[in-house]
C-alpha positions as CSV (number, residue, x, y, z in Angstrom):
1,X,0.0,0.0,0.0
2,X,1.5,3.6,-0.8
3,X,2.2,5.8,1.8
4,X,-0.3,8.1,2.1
5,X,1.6,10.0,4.9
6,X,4.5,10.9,2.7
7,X,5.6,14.7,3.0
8,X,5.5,16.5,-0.6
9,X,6.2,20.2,-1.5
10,X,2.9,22.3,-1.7
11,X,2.1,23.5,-5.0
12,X,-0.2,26.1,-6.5
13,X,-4.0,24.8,-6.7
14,X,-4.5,26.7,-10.5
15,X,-2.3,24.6,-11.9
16,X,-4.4,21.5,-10.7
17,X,-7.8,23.3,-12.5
18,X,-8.5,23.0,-16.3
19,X,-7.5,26.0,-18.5
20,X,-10.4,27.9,-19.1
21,X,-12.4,26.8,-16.3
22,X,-15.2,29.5,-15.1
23,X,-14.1,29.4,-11.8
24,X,-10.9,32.0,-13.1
25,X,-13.4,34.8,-14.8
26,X,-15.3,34.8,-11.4
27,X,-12.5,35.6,-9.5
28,X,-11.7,38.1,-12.1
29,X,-14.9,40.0,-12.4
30,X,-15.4,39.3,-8.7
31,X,-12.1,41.3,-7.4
32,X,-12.8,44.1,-9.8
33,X,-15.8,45.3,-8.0
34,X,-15.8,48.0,-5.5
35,X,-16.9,46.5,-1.6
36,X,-17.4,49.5,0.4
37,X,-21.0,49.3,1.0
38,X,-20.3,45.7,2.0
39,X,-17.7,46.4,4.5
40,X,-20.0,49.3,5.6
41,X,-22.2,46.2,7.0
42,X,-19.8,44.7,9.3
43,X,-19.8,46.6,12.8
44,X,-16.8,44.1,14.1
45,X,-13.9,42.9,11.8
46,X,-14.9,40.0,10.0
47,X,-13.6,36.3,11.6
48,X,-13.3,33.5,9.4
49,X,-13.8,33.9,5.9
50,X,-12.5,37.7,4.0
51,X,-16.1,38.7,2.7
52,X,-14.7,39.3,-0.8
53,X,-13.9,35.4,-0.9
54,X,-17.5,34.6,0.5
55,X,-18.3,35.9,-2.2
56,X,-16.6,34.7,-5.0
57,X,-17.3,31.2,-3.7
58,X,-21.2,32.3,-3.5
59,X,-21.0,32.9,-6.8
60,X,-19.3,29.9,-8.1
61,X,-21.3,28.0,-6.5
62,X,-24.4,29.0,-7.9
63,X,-22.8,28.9,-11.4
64,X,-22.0,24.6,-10.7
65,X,-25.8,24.6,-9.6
66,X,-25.1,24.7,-5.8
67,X,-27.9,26.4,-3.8
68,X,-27.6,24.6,-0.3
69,X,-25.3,26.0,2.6
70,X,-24.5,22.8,3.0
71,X,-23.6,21.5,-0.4
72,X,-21.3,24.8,-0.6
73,X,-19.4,24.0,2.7
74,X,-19.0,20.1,1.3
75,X,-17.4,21.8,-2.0
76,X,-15.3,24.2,-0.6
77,X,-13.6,20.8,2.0
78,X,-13.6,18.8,-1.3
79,X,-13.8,20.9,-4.8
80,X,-10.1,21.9,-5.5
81,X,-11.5,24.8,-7.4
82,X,-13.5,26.1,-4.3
83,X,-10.0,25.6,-2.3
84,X,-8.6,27.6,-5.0
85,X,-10.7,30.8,-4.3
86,X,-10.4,29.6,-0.9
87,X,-6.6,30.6,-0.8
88,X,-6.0,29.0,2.1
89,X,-8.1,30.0,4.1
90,X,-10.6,27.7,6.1
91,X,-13.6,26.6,4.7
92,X,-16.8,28.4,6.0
93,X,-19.3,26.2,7.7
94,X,-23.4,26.2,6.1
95,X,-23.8,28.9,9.3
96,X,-21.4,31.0,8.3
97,X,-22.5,31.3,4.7
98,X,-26.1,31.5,5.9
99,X,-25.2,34.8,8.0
100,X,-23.2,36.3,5.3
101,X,-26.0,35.6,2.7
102,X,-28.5,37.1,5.2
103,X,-27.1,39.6,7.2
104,X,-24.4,41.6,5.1
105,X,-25.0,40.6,1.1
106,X,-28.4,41.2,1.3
107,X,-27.8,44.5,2.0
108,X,-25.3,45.2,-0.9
109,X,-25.6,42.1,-3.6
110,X,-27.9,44.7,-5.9
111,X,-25.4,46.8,-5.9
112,X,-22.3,44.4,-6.7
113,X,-25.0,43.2,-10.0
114,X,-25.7,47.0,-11.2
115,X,-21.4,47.1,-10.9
116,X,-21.3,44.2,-12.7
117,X,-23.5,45.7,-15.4
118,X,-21.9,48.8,-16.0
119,X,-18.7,47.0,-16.9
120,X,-20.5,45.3,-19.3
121,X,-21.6,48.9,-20.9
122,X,-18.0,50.1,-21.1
123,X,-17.5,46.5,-22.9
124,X,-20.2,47.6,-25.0
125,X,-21.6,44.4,-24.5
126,X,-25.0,46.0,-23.1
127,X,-26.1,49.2,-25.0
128,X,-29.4,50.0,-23.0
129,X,-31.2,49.8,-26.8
130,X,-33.4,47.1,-26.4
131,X,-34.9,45.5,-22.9
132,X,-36.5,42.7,-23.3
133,X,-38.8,41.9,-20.3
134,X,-41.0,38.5,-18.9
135,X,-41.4,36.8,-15.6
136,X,-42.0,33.9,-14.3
137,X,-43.9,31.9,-11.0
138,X,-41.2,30.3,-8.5
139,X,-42.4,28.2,-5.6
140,X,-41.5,29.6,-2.3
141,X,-39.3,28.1,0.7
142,X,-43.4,27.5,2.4
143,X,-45.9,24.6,2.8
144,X,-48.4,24.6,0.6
145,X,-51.2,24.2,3.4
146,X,-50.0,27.4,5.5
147,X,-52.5,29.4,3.3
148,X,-54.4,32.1,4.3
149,X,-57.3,33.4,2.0
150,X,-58.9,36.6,2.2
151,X,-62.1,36.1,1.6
152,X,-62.1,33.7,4.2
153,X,-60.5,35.9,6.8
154,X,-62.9,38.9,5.8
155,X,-65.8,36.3,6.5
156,X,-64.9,35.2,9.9
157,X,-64.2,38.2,11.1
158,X,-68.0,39.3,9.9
159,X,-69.3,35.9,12.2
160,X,-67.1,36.9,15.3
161,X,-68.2,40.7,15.1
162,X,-71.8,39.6,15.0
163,X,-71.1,37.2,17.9
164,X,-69.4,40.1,20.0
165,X,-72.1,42.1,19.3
166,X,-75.0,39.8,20.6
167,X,-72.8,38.4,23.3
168,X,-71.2,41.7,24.7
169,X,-74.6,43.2,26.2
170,X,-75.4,40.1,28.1
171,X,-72.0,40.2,29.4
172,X,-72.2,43.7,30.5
173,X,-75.8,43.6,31.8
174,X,-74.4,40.4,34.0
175,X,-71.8,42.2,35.5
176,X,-73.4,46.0,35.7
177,X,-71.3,47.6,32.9
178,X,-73.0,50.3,30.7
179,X,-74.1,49.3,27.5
180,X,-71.5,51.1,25.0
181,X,-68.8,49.4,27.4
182,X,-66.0,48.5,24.6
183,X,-64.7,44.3,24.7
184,X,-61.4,46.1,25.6
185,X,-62.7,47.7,28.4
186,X,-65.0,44.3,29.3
187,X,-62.2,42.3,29.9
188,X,-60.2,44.0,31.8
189,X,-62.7,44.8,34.5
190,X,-63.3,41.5,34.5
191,X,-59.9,40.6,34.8
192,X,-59.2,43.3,37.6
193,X,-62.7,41.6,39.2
194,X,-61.1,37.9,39.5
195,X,-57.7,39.5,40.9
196,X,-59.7,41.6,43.6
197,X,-61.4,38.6,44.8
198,X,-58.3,36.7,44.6
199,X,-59.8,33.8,41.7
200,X,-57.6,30.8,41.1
201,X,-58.4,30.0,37.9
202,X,-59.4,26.2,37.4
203,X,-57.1,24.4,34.7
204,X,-57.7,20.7,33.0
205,X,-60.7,18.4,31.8
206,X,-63.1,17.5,34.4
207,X,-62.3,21.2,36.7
208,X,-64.9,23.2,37.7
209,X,-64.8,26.9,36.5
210,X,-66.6,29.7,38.0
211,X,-69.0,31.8,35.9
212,X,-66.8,34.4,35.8
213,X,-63.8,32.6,35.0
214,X,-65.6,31.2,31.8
215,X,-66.8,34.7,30.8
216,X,-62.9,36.1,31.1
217,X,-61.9,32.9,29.1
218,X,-64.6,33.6,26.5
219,X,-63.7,37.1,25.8
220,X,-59.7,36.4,26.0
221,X,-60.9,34.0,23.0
222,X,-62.8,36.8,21.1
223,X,-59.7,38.9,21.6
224,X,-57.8,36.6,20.6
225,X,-59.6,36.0,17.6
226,X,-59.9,39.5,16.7
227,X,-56.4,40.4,16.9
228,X,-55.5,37.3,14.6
229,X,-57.8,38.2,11.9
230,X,-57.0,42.0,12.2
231,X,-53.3,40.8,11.4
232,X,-53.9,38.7,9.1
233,X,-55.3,41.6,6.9
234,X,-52.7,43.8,7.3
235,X,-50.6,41.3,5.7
236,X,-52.3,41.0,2.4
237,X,-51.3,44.0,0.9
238,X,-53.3,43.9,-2.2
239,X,-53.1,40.4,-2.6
240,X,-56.3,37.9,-2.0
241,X,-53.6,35.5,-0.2
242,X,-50.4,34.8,1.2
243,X,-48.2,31.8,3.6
244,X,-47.8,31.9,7.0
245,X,-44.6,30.3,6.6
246,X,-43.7,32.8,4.0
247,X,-45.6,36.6,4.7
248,X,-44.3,37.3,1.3
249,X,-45.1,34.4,-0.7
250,X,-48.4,34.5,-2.8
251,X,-50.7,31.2,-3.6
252,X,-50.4,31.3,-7.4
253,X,-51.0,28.8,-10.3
254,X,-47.0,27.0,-10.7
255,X,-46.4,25.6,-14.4
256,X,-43.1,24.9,-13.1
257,X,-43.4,23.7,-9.7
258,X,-41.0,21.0,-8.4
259,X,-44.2,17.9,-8.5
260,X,-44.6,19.1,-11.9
261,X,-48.5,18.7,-11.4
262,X,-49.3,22.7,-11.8
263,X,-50.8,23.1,-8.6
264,X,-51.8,26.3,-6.4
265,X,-48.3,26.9,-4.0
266,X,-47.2,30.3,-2.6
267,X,-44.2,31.7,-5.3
268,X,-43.4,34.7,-6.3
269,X,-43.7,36.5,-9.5
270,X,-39.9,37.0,-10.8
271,X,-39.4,39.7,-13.3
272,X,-36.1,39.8,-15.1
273,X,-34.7,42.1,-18.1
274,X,-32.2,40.8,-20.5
275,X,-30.3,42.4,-23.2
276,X,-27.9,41.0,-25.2
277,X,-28.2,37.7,-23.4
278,X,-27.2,38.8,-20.1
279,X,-29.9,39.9,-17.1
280,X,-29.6,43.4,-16.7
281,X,-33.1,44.1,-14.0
282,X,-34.6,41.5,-11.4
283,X,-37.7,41.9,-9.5
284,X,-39.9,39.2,-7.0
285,X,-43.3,40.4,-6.5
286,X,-46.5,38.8,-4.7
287,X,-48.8,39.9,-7.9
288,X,-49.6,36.8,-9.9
289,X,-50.1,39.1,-12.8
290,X,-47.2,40.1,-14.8
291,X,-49.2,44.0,-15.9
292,X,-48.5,46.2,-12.7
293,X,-44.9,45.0,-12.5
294,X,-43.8,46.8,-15.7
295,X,-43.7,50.0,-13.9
296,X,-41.6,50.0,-10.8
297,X,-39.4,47.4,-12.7
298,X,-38.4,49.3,-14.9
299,X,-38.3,52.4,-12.5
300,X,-35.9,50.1,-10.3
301,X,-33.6,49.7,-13.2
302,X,-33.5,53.3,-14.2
303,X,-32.7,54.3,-10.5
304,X,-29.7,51.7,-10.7
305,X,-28.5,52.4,-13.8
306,X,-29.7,56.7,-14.8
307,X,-30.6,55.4,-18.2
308,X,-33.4,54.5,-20.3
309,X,-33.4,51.9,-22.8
310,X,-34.9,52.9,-26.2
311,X,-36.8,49.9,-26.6
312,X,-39.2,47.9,-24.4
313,X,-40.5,44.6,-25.6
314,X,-42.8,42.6,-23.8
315,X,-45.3,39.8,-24.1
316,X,-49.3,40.7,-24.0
317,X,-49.7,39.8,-20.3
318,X,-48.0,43.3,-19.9
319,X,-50.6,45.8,-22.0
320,X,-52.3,48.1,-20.4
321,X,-53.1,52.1,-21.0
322,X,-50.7,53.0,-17.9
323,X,-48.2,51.0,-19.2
324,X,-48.4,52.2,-22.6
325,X,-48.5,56.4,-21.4
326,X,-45.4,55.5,-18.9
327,X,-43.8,54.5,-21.9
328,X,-44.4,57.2,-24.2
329,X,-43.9,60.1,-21.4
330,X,-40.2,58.5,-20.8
331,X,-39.6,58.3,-24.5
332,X,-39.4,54.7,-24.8
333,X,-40.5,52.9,-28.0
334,X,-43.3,50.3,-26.8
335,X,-43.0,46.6,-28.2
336,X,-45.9,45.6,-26.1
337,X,-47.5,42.4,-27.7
338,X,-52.0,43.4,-27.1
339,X,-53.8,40.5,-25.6
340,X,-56.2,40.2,-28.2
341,X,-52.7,40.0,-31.2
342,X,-52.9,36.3,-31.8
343,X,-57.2,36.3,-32.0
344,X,-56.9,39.6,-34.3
345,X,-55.1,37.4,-36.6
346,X,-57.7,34.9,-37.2
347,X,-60.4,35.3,-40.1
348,X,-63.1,34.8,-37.8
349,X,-62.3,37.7,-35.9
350,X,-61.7,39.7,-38.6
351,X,-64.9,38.5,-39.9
352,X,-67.2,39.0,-36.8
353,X,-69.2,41.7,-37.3
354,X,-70.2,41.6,-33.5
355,X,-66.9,42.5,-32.0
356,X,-66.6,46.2,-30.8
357,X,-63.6,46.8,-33.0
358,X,-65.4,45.9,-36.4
359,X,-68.3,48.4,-35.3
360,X,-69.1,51.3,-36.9
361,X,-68.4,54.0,-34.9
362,X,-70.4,57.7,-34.8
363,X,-67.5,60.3,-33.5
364,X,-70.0,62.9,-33.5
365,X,-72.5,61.2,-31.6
366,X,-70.5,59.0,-29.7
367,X,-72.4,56.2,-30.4
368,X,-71.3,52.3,-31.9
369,X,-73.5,51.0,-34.5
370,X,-74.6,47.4,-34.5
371,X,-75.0,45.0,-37.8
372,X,-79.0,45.3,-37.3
373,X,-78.4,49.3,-37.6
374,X,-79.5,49.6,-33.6
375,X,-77.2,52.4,-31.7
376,X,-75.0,51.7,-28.7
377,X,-75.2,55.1,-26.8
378,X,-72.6,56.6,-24.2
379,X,-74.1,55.6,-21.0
380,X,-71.3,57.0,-18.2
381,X,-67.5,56.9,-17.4
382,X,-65.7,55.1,-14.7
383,X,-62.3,56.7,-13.7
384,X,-59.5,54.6,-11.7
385,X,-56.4,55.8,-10.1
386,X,-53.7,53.2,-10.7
387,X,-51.2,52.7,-7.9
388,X,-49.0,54.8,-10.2
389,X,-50.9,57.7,-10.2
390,X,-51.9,57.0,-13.9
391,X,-55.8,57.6,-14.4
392,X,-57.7,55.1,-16.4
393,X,-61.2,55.7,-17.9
394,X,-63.9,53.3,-19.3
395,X,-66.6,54.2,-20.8
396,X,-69.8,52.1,-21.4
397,X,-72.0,52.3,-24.5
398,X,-74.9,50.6,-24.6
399,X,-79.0,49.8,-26.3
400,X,-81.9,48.6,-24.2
401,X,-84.0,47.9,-27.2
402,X,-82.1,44.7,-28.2
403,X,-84.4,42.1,-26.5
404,X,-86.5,41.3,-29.9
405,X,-83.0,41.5,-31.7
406,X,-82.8,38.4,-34.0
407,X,-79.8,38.3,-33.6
408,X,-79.2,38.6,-30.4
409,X,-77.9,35.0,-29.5
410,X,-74.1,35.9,-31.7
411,X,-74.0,39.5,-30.7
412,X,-74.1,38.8,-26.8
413,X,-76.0,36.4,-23.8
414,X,-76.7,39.2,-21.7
415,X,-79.6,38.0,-19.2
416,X,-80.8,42.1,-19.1
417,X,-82.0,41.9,-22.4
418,X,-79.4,44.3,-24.1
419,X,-75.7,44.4,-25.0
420,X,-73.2,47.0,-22.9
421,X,-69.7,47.5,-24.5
422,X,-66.8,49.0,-22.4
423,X,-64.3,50.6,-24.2
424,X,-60.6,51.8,-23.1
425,X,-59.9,54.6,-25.2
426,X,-56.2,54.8,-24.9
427,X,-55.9,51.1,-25.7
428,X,-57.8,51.9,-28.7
429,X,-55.4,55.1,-29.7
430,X,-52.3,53.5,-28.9
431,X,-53.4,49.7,-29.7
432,X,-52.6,50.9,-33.8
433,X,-49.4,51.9,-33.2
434,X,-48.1,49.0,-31.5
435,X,-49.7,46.7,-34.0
436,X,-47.5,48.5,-37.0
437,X,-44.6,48.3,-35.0
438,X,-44.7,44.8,-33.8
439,X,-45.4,43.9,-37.4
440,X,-42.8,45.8,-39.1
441,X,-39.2,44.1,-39.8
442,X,-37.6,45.7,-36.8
443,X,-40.6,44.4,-34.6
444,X,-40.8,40.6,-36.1
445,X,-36.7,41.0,-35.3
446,X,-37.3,42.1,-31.5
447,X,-40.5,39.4,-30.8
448,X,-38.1,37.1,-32.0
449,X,-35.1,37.5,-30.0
450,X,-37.6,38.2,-26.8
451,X,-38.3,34.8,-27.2
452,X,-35.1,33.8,-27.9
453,X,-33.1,36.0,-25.0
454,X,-35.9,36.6,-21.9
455,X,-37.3,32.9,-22.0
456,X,-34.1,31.4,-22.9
457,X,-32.8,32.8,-19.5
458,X,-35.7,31.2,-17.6
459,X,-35.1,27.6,-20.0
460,X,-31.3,28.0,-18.6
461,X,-32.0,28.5,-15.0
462,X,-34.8,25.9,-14.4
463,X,-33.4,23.1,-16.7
464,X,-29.3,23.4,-16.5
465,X,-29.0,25.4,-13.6
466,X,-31.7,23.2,-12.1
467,X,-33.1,26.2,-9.9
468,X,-37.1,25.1,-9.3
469,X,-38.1,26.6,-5.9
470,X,-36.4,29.2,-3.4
471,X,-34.5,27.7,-0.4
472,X,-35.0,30.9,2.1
473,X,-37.8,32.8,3.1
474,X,-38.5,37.0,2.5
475,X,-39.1,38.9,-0.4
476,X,-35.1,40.4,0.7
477,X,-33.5,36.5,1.1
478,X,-35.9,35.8,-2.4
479,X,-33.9,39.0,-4.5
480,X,-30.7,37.9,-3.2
481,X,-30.9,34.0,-4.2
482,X,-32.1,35.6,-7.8
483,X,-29.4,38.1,-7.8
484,X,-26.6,35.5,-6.9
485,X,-28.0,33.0,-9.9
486,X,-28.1,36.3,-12.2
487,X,-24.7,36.9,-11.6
488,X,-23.4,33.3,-12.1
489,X,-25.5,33.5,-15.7
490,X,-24.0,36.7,-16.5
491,X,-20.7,35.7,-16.1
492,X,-21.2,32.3,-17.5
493,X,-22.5,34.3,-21.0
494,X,-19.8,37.0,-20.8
495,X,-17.3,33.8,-21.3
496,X,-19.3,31.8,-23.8
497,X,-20.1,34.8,-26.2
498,X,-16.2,35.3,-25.4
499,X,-15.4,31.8,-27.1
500,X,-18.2,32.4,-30.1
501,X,-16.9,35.6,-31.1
502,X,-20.5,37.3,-30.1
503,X,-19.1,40.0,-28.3
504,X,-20.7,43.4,-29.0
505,X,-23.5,41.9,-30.9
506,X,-27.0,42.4,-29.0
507,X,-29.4,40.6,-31.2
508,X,-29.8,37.1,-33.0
509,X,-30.6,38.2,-36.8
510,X,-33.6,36.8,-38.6
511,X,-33.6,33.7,-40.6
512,X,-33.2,34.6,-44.4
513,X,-35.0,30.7,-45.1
């Protein structure tokens, strides 16, 4: 048997690692960026492992598709590359990389990706022309059966008010307390009541309780109750539901989720923009929908970067009028595919002369004219504030005569009798437009590549990254995991379009067959 124990001279790790391998352009990148703001965080001097390394071996780690704390303190006792970035220093434990992940590059790892991306611009490999923009549903670190709905909240706490109400005044009456006495106020008189006369109270099965021990106990239940319900809408935020495991995390519809069955699990919606194959924005949200992301995504970018790209291409899960007037008042061209592109196409669309849009429409009276020659008149106007301070108007047009319509079976199965038609007026005005751009060569060129580029990311980090669900917990912990795996992708493409000889080119050109 050799001799295992035999002395040798060190030597240098790098020369033990393939030429080429990744693991050399992170540690390139990676000790070009400035780490102020991360030092910033530490209130002690750091103890084990420099933060710079934590890092670099972060990042690496998510580039070989390791995600666990665990699985990255295994690599970094066993994977000579890890060693390697390691430079002899000891190898963190799955605590230590938790804390650092949680309490220090949380604060800063936006900031290391928008460094990241400006050295891309002075590469010229991202030219802020064309964003192209999509999201996607990620399961959350949360059981699936910590939902709360809230619906179901909103109704309970209807039952227990009623209950308070007819239970209160028999309370009060018992004890001699006035009739507008609050449960507040209730309950602590009684509670004040049991002390003064010095009330054990009886605990157990089988114990007997005094009267006013069981009142106290019923109204520490509807306080109780109260509170819990109170709390839980607070919490929603907008939303209809979220985990108790995850605050966060939203119950939404997963094609992707780790059973593969598409069932409802709290995720997040994660919106990323790419460019030039790289991800320049990310953003997790609790909306399932994708249409009131656009905004403060792309104002999140711009207060990153303090530049506008020229172009914004997105599917149709994004249209709507706020999202069209954001776009023009920041003087970005709109590539905003409208929900009703792929049905427009079709002859029998085109063809229907029931749909609004084929209509004939009086400009002078305001008025749609039907097939049968019967008017649609303005009724009234509904105006909405949008969250971004964008108002929306729709206005309904509409004919009560149309009950001995023949032909009122294809026009519409209204059960009043006659057909209302609500109609966006800036989707109609800017709806046009779009559709000439999205249909002109440089718009076929852009759809193309979004499909190419934006869902291409996603195809790379579920299938060969492997990344299906989040393994921490907070909209904060979510952003970081993304930003880490952004990162390792962006790096990974800088070398690959490196090798291809595809740097400085930001689209895929269309196929002349």
């Amino acid at each position: 048997m050799r001799d295992r124990n035999q002395v040798v001279l060190p030597i240098k790790l790098e020369i033990c690692i393939p030429e080429g391998d990744f693991v050399f352009k992170v540690a390139e990148i990676c000790e070009s960026l400035d780490y102020t703001k991360l030092w910033e965080t530490y209130v002690r001097a750091w103890r084990k492992v420099n933060p710079i390394t934590m890092f670099e071996i972060l990042v690496f780690a998510y580039m070989c598709g390791k995600y666990s704390s665990r699985e990255i303190e295994e690599a970094c006792k066993t994977d000579i590359r890890f060693m390697w970035l390691l430079n002899g220093e000891p190898a963190p434990s799955d605590s230590t990389i938790t804390r650092f992940m949680r309490g220090h590059l949380a604060e800063v790892i936006e900031d290391l990706h928008y460094q990241f991306i400006e050295m891309l611009y002075e590469m010229e490999e991202i030219k802020f022309k064309n964003l192209f923009v999509d999201g996607t549903k990620i399961e959350a670190y949360a059981n699936k059966y910590t939902f709360v709905w809230k619906k179901a909240v909103e109704k309970n706490l209807a039952k227990l008010e009623k209950k308070i109400e007819t239970t209160l005044p028999v309370i009060c009456e018992k004890y001699g307390f006035t009739e507008d006495c609050r449960l507040e106020d209730c309950y602590e008189s009684l509670t004040l009541q049991a002390q003064w006369l010095n009330l054990t109270f009886a605990v157990g099965k089988g114990k007997h309780k005094t009267q006013l021990q069981r009142d106290i106990e019923l109204l520490e239940g509807f306080l109780s109750k109260k509170g819990e319900y109170l709390s839980h809408l607070g919490k929603f935020n907008g939303r209809n539901s979220f985990s108790k495991t995850d605050v966060d995390a939203t119950f939404m519809h997963m094609k992707e989720d780790h059973m593969r069955n598409g069932q409802l699990k709290p995720g997040y919606n994660i919106q990323i923009g790419v460019e030039s194959e790289y991800i320049v924005g990310i953003g997790a949200f609790s909306n399932r929908s994708d249409v009131n992301t656009l905004i403060p995504f792309l104002n999140r970018i711009r207060s990153h970067t303090k530049r506008l790209f020229e172009r914004v291409v997105a599917d149709a899960g994004y249209e709507s009028s706020e999202n069209y007037l954001y776009l023009e008042e920041n003087g970005q061209k709109c590539f905003i595919k409208p929900t009703n592109y792929e049905i427009s196409k079709k002859r029998t669309y085109k063809t229907n002369p029931y749909a609004v849009e084929n209509m004939a429409y009086n400009a002078k009276k305001d008025e749609y004219i039907c097939p049968d020659g019967r008017k649609l008149k303005f009724r009234r106007e509904s105006k909405k504030t949008t969250e971004n301070g964008y108002v929306v108007s729709t206005r309904y047009y509409s004919n009560d005569k149309c009950g001995r319509c023949p032909h009122r079976g294809k026009c519409h199965s209204s059960k009043n009798g006659y057909r209302t038609v609500r109609v966006n007026q800036v989707l109609n005005e800017y709806r046009p437009k779009v559709l000439e751009a999205l249909t002109s060569e440089e718009g076929t060129l852009l759809r193309m590549n979004r499909s190419i580029q934006v869902e291409g990311v996603f195809g790379v980090l579920k299938e060969d990254y492997g990344f299906r669900r989040f393994l921490t917990r907070g909209k904060k912990n979510v952003e970081t995991q993304f930003f880490l795996l952004a990162f390792a992708l962006n790096i990974e493409k800088l070398c690959n379009r490196e090798k291809k000889g595809r740097i400085g080119l930001d689209l895929f050109p269309l196929n002349a067959s």
